[in-house]
Each structure stands twice: as structure tokens, then as C-alpha cells.
C-alpha positions in Angstrom: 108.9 16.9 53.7 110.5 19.8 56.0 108.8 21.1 58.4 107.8 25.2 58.9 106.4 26.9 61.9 105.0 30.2 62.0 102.3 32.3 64.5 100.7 35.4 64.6 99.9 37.0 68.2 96.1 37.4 68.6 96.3 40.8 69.3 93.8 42.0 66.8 92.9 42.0 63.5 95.0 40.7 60.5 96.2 43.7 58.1 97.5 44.3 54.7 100.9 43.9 56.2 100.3 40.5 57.7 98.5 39.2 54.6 100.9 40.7 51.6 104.0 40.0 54.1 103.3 36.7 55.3 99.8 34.8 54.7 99.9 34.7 50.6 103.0 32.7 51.6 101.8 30.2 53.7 99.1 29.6 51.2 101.8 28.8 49.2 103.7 27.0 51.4 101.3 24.2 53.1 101.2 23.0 49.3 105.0 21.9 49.5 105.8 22.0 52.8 104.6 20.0 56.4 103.3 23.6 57.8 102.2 24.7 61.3 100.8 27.9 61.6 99.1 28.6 65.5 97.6 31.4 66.9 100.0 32.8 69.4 97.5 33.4 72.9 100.4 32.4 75.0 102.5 35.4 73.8 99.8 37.9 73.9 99.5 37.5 77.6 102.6 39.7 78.0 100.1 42.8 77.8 97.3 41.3 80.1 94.2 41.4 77.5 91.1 41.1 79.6 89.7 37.3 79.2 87.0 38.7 76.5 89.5 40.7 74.9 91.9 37.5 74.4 89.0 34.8 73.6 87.4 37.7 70.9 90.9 37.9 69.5 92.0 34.2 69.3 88.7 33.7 66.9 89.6 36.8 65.2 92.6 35.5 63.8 91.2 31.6 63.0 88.8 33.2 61.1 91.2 35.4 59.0 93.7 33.0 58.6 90.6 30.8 57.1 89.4 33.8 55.0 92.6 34.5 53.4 93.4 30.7 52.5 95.5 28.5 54.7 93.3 24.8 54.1 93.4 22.9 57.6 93.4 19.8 55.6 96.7 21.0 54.0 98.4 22.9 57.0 97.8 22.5 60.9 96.0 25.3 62.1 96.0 25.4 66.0 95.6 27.4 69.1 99.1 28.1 71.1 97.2 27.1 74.5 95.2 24.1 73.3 99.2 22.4 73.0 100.5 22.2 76.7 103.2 20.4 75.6 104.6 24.2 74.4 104.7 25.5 78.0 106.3 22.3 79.4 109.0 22.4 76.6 109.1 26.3 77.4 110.1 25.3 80.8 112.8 22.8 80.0 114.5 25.7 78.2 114.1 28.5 80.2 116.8 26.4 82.4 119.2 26.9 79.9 118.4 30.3 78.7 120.7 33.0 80.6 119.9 36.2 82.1 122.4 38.1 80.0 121.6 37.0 76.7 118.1 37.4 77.2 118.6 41.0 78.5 120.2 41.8 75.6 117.5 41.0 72.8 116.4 43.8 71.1 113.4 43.6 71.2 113.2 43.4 75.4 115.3 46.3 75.2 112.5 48.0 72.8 109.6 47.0 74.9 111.5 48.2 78.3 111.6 51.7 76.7 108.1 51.9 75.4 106.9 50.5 78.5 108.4 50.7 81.9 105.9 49.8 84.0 105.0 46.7 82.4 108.5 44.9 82.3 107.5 41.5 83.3 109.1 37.8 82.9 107.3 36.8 80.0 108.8 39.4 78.2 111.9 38.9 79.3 111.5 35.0 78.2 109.6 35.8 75.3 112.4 34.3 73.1 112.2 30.9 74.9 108.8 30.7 74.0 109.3 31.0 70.8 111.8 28.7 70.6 109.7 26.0 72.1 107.0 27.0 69.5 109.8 26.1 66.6 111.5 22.8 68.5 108.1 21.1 69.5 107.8 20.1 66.2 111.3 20.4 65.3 110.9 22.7 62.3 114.1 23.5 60.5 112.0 26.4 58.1 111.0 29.4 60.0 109.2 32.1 58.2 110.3 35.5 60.2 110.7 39.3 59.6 114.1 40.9 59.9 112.6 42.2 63.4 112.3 38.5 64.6 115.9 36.9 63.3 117.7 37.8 66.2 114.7 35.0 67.9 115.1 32.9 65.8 119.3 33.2 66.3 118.2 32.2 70.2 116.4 29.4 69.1 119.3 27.8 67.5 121.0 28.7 70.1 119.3 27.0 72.8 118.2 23.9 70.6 122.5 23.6 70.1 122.8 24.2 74.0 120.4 21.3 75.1 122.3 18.9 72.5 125.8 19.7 73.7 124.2 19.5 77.5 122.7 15.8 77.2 125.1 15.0 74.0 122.9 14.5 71.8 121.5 15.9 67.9 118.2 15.7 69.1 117.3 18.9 67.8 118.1 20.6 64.1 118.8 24.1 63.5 115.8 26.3 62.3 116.2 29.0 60.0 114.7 32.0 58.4 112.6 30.6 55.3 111.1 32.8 52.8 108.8 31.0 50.3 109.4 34.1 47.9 112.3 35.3 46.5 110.8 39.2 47.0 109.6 39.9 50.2 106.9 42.2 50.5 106.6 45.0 53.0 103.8 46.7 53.4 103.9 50.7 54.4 101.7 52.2 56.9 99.4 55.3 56.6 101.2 57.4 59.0 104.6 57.9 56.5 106.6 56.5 59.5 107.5 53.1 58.7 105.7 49.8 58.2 101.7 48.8 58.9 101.6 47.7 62.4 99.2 47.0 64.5 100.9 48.6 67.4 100.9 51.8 65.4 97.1 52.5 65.7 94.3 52.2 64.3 94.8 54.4 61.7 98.0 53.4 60.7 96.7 50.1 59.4 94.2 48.6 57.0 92.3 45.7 58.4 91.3 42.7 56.0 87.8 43.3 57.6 87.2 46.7 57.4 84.4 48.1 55.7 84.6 50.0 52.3 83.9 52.9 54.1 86.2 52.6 56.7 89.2 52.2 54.5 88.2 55.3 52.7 88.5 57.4 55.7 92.2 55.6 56.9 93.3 56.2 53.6 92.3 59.3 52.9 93.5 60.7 56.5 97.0 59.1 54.9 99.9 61.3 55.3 101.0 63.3 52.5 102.9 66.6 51.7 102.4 69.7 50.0 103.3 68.4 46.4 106.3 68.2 44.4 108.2 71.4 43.3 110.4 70.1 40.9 110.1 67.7 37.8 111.2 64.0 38.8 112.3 64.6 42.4 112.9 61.9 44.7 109.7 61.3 46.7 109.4 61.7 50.1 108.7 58.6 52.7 105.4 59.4 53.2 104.4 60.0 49.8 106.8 57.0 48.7 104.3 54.7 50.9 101.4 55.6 48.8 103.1 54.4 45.9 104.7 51.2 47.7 101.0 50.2 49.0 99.5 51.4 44.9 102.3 48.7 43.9 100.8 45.9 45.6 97.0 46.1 45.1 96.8 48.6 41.9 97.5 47.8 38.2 101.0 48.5 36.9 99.1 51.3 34.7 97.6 52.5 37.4 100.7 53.1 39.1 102.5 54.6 36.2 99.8 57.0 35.4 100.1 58.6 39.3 103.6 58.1 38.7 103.8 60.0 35.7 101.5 63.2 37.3 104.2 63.4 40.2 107.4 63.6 37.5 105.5 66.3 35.7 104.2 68.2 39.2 101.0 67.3 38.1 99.8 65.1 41.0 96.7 65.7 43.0 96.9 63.4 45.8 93.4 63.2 46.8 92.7 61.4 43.2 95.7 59.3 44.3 94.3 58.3 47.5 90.8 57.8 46.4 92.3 55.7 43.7 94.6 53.4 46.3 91.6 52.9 48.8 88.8 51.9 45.9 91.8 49.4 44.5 91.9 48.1 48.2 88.6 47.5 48.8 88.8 45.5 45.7 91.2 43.6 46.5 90.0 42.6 49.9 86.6 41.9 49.3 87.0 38.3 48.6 88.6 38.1 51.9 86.2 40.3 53.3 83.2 37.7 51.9 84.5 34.8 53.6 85.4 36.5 56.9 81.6 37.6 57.4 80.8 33.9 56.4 83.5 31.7 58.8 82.7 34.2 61.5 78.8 33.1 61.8 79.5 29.3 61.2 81.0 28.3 65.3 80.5 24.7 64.2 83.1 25.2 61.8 85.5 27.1 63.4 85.0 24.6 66.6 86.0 21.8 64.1 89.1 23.6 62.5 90.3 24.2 66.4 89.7 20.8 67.5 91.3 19.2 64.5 94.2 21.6 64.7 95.1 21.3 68.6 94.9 16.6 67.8 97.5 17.0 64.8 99.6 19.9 66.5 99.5 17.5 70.5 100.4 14.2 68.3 103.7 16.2 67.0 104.4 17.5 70.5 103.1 15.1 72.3 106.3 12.9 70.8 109.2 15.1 71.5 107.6 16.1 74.9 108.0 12.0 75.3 111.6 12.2 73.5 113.0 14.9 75.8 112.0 13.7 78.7 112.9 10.8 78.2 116.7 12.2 77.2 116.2 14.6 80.1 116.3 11.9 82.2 112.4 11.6 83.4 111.7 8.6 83.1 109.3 6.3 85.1 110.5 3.6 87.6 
């Protein structure tokens, strides 16, 4: 059975994006597959949450994934920092990760720009830690976004680099795995590009928000003044509308608003109030179970617990196995 690693930073809540994008997936996936799937608290520390903050967040997202599905007697569900064995693997290949490649990710490049005064080293080797997330238990299936490939390139990269250093085939190549053939990418509500957490608030639907709430976000969606001319292409922003009605409306449903645009008929406050009411319908069985995981702590201390033994007995072995080709070995 192959092995596939995946993490979400505990920056916040889950969205529509990470659930339609990646979680119906794994649901999918820990059926067929030996699956890992951590809370990334390690990563987040790149933007300093306060302790609360962090702590609030980490729960956040075991609850979620919980609510939406992933089975910790099917998949390993685990806290990054409740596995040291990452950060010691971390450090092993930080010694052969080199300045100018890591410079060069886009993604460093991206963060510089947006934020100067916070250019710190975890940033700088936040590949490396993500290749240690993937090599500690040697995944070869990595499910990733088009913004995380070039990652997941450096992973390879310095998995290959530590077997030509100690000649060895220790460690297999991982690559980009997606369980279905039609990826699904979710739009945000500001007409600008996808849902994000890093876009705001209102940019995203949360899989806990409130009926009311999601009224409001979408409602406050982006739109223009209307079409002008029968069948005309439509616009980004009104083009996300229709790409978010896609995924949680009925396929009449979507051909009816459809329809009302080709003619110049459309009225896009029905549209709206028909895409957030479709929403909160579709989220509500999520919803249910978040409010119910959240107040059981006995629970979600179990899921923790159980996750960080099963994820430590996997890296607690090729912690052992590097080292011991590393050339630590006791006298």
C-alpha cells in the first residue's frame, strides 16, 4: 500500500476551497491508500501567531478535518509538533539544501514582496520542512496544488541529494498525486482569483460559518453591472459565481441562471441569494458535526494522542535509519 502525505497550516478555519480542493479527497483516499494527513503548527510559526492564537487554531483544524470525514482509524491524523522526529529530519536536510536554490522558490520570492519586514529563516527553509514532512514517512504520493509543485520538485531534490551523498536509495521520489481525475478549484468572493484564507475574511466561506454569515459574504460578492449583449463571455468575477453555483447547486439550477445571463435577463441578487442558501445546505452536515467534535475534548484528546503514536512509530524508524546511514551511531 503507497504511502500519501498531506498538511494543512493551522492558520484558521477550513473553507470551501480546502474542502472541495482537497479534503473530499482524502476521504477518498485513506480508503485505498496508507494516508498521513497532520496539522502543519510548525509551518505556521513563520507569522508568529500568539500562543492562544496557534493552540485555538491547531484544534480548529482537528475538528474540521474530523467534521468533514477523514476516519483516524483509517488515516493518521496528527499534530506537526507532537512528531519531533520532523524537526530533527528537518535539520539533517537543511545541510544539504543551498542558499541559491532556496532563494529562488517562488514562493520566498512572493512572501519577500508581500512582506519585507518579516523575511525570516523559516521562510527561507520552508521547503525543507516540507520535505521532511514527506520523507519521514517516505511517501511517494503527495497531494499538492500547482502553487506547491515547485516544493514538492525540492523535495525530490534533496531526498536524491542525500542518496547520491551517503550512496544509498534510501529515499523514493514523491510526487504530485491527485485522487481525482478533475481537480476542483474553488473561486473566491472578491472576483480576483481563488478562496484563500490569506485573501480575507470576506473573500472566503468558512465550513463553520453561520447561515447568516454566509449570506452576508456572499451577498457582498463581487459582481458587475449586467450583461449587454445576448451570450457574451462572462466576466471573472461573475464567472466565479457560476464556478462556485457548479459545485454546490443542482445542474438545473445552474442552467436556469445560466440561461437568464444568455438572454440579459439575469438579476444577480436572485443569483447570489440562490448560491449562498445552496451553500448553507451543503455545509450544514459539516456544520453539525463541527459544533459536536468541538465540545467533546475527550475526543479530540484521543484522536491527537492516537495520531502523534502511529505518526512517531513511522518516524521514529527512518529517524533510527538515517542516522544510522548518517553515521550516528552509538559506541
Amino acid at each position: 500500500m503507497e504511502t500519501v502525505v498531506s498538511g494543512i497550516r493551522s492558520t484558521g478555519n477550513l473553507h470551501l476551497g480546502n474542502y472541495y480542493g482537497a479534503i473530499q479527497n482524502f476521504v477518498k483516499m485513506q480508503q485505498e491508500y496508507k494516508c498521513y494527513f497532520f496539522i502543519a503548527d510548525l509551518h505556521s510559526l513563520t507569522t508568529h501567531p500568539t500562543p492562544e492564537n496557534l493552540h485555538g487554531n491547531v484544534k480548529q483544524v482537528l475538528v474540521e478535518y474530523l467534521a468533514a470525514g477523514i476516519d483516524p482509524e483509517k488515516a493518521t491524523i496528527y499534530v506537526q509538533s507532537d512528531v519531533p522526529e520532523i524537526a530533527e529530519l528537518y535539520l539533517y536536510m537543511n545541510m544539504n539544501a543551498y542558499l541559491g536554490e532556496l532563494e529562488r522558490s517562488t514562493s520566498f520570492k512572493d512572501k519577500v514582496r508581500a512582506n519585507p519586514e518579516n523575511v525570516n529563516a523559516g521562510l527561507l527553509t520552508y521547503p525543507v520542512l516540507m520535505a521532511a514532512d514527506i520523507l519521514i514517512h517516505k511517501a511517494t504520493k503527495v497531494p499538492v496544488g500547482k502553487d506547491q509543485e515547485q516544493h514538492l520538485e525540492m523535495a525530490r531534490t534533496f531526498g536524491n541529494r542525500f542518496n547520491r551523498l551517503y550512496n544509498t536509495e534510501y529515499f523514493a521520489e514523491p510526487f504530485a498525486f491527485s485522487y481525482s481525475a478533475n481537480l476542483v478549484k474553488i473561486p473566491g468572493l472578491d472576483g480576483k482569483g481563488k478562496m484563500g484564507k490569506s485573501e480575507g475574511e470576506a473573500n472566503a466561506v468558512y465550513l463553520s460559518d453561520s447561515p447568516e454569515v454566509i449570506r452576508k459574504k456572499v451577498m457582498r460578492a463581487v459582481t458587475d453591472a449586467g450583461p449587454t449583449v445576448e451570450n457574451q463571455e462572462k466576466p471573472s468575477e461573475i464567472q466565479n459565481l457560476f464556478d462556485l453555483m457548479k459545485v454546490v447547486s443542482s445542474a438545473d439550477t445552474v442552467q436556469h441562471f445560466d440561461s437568464l445571463y444568455n438572454k440579459c435577463q439575469i438579476r444577480y441578487g436572485d443569483l447570489k441569494k440562490q448560491l449562498a442558501e445552496d451553500m448553507i445546505i451543503a455545509t450544514a452536515p459539516i456544520r453539525e458535526r463541527i459544533d459536536a467534535i468541538a465540545n467533546d475534548p475527550a475526543y479530540l484528546r484521543k484522536v491527537a494522542e492516537q495520531g502523534a503514536d502511529k505518526a512517531r512509530e513511522s518516524a521514529r524508524r527512518t529517524i533510527s535509519e538515517v542516522r544510522e546511514i548518517i553515521g550516528f551511531r552509538k559506541f
